[in-house]
C-alpha positions as CSV (number, residue, x, y, z in Angstrom):
1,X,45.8,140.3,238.9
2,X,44.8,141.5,242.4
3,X,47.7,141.8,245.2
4,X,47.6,143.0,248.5
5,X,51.0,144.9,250.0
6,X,51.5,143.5,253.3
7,X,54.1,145.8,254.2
8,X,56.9,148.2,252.5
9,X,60.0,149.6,253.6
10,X,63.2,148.9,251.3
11,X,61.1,145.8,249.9
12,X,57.8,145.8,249.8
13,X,55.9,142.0,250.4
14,X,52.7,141.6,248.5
15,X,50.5,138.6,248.1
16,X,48.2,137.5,245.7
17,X,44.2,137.8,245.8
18,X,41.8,136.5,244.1
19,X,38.8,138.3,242.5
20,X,36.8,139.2,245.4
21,X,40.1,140.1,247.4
22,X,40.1,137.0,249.4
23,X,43.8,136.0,250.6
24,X,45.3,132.4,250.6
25,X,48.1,133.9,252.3
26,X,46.1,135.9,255.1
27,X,43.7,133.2,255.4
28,X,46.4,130.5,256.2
29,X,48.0,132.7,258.4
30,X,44.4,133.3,260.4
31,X,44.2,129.4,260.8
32,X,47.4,128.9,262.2
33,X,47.4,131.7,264.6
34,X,45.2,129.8,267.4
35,X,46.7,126.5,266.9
36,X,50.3,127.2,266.5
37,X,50.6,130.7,268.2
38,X,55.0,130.5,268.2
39,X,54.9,129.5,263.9
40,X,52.5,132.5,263.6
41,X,54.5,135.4,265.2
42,X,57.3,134.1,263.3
43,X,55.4,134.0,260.2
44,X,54.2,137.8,261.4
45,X,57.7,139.0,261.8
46,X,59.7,137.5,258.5
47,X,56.1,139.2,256.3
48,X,55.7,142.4,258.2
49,X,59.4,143.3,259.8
50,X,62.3,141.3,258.9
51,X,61.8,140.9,254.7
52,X,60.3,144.5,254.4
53,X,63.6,145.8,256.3
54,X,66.9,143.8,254.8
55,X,64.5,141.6,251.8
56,X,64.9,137.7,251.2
57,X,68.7,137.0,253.0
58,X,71.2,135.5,250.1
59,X,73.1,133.5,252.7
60,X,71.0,130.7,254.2
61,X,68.8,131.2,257.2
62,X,66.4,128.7,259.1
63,X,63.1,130.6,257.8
64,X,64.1,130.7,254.2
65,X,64.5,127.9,251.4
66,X,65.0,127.9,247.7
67,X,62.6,125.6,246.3
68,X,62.4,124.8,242.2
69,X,63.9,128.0,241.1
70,X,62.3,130.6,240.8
71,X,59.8,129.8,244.1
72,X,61.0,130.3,247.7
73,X,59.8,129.7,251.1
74,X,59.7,131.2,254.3
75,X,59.3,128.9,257.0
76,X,58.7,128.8,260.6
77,X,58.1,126.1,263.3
78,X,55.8,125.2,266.4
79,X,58.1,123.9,268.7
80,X,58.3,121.1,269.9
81,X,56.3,120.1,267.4
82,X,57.4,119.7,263.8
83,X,54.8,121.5,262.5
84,X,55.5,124.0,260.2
85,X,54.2,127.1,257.8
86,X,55.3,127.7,255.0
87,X,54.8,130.5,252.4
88,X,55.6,130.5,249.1
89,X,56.9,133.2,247.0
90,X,59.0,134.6,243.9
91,X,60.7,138.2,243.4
92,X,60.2,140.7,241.2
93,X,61.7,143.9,240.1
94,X,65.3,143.3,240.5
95,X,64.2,141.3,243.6
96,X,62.5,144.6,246.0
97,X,58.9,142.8,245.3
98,X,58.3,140.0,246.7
99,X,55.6,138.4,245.8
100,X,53.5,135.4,248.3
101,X,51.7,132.8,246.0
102,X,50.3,130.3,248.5
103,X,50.8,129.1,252.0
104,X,50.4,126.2,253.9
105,X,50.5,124.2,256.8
106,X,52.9,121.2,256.8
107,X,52.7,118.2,259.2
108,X,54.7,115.5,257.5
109,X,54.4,115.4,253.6
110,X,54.0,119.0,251.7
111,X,50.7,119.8,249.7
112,X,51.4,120.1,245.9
113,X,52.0,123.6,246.0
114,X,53.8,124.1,242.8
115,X,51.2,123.9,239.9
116,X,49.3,126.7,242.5
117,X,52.7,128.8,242.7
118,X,53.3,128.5,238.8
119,X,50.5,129.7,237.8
120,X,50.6,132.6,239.5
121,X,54.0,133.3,238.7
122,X,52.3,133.1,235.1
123,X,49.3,135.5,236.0
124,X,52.0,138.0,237.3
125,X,54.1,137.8,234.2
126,X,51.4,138.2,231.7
127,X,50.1,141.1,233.1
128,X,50.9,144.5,232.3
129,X,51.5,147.2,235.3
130,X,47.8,148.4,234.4
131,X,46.2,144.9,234.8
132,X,47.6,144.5,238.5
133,X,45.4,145.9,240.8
134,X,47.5,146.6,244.3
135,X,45.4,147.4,247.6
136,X,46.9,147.9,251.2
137,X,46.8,146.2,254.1
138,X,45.4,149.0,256.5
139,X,46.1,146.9,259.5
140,X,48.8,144.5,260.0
141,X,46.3,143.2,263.4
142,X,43.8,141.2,263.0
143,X,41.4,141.6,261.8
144,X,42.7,141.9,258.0
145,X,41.1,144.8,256.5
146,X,42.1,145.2,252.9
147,X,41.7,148.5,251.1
């Protein structure tokens, strides 16, 4: 299993690659960025700032939902539109890994994201520590550059 670290303080936020290293995650956060500048610094902050700093809030906030336990989102808006993007994810190691399955952008009805989400949450389970393969984000600006 391949997973990029986006960023680590007191947590550390990963998300998952596929073989050549290309990023769901990454990539859906490229496509929003020009569209829906205000939902993409959001997104930017709760991945590369807030999470890293305090982790995934136990009290409810705006840019996080429990979904069909044990998946997550974070969530951010464009106002005043109601489009929104939304990253899935599940922790890990007594909840300091968190770990982004998918992502997505939602303009009415969600995408099926589950079956994508559970079967990464299968991938990571299955794996032993020396079967995940972990590279760095060497840039949190664009461009990504993953090493």
């Amino acid at each position: 299993m391949n997973l990029v670290q986006l960023e680590a303080e007191r947590f550390a936020v990963f998300a998952v690659c596929d073989q050549n290293w290309g990023c769901p995650v990454l990539a859906c956060l490229d496509a929003a960025e020009g569209q829906y500048p205000a939902a993409y610094q959001d997104m930017r902050t709760i991945l590369f700032e807030e999470v890293p700093r305090n982790g995934v809030p136990t009290r409810p906030r705006k840019w996080i939902k429990r979904l069909k336990d044990p998946f997550l989102e974070f969530k951010s808006k464009e106002p005043p539109r109601v489009i929104a993007l939304r990253v899935i994810f599940f922790q890990k190691m007594e909840n300091t890994a968190i770990i982004c399955t998918n992502a997505f952008l939602k303009n009415g009805k969600a995408p099926d994201w589950l079956s994508e989400a559970q079967q990464r949450l299968a991938e990571y389970d299955a794996c032993s520590w020396d079967e995940i393969e972990i590279r760095y984000l060497i840039r949190p600006e664009k461009p990504w550059r993953i090493h």
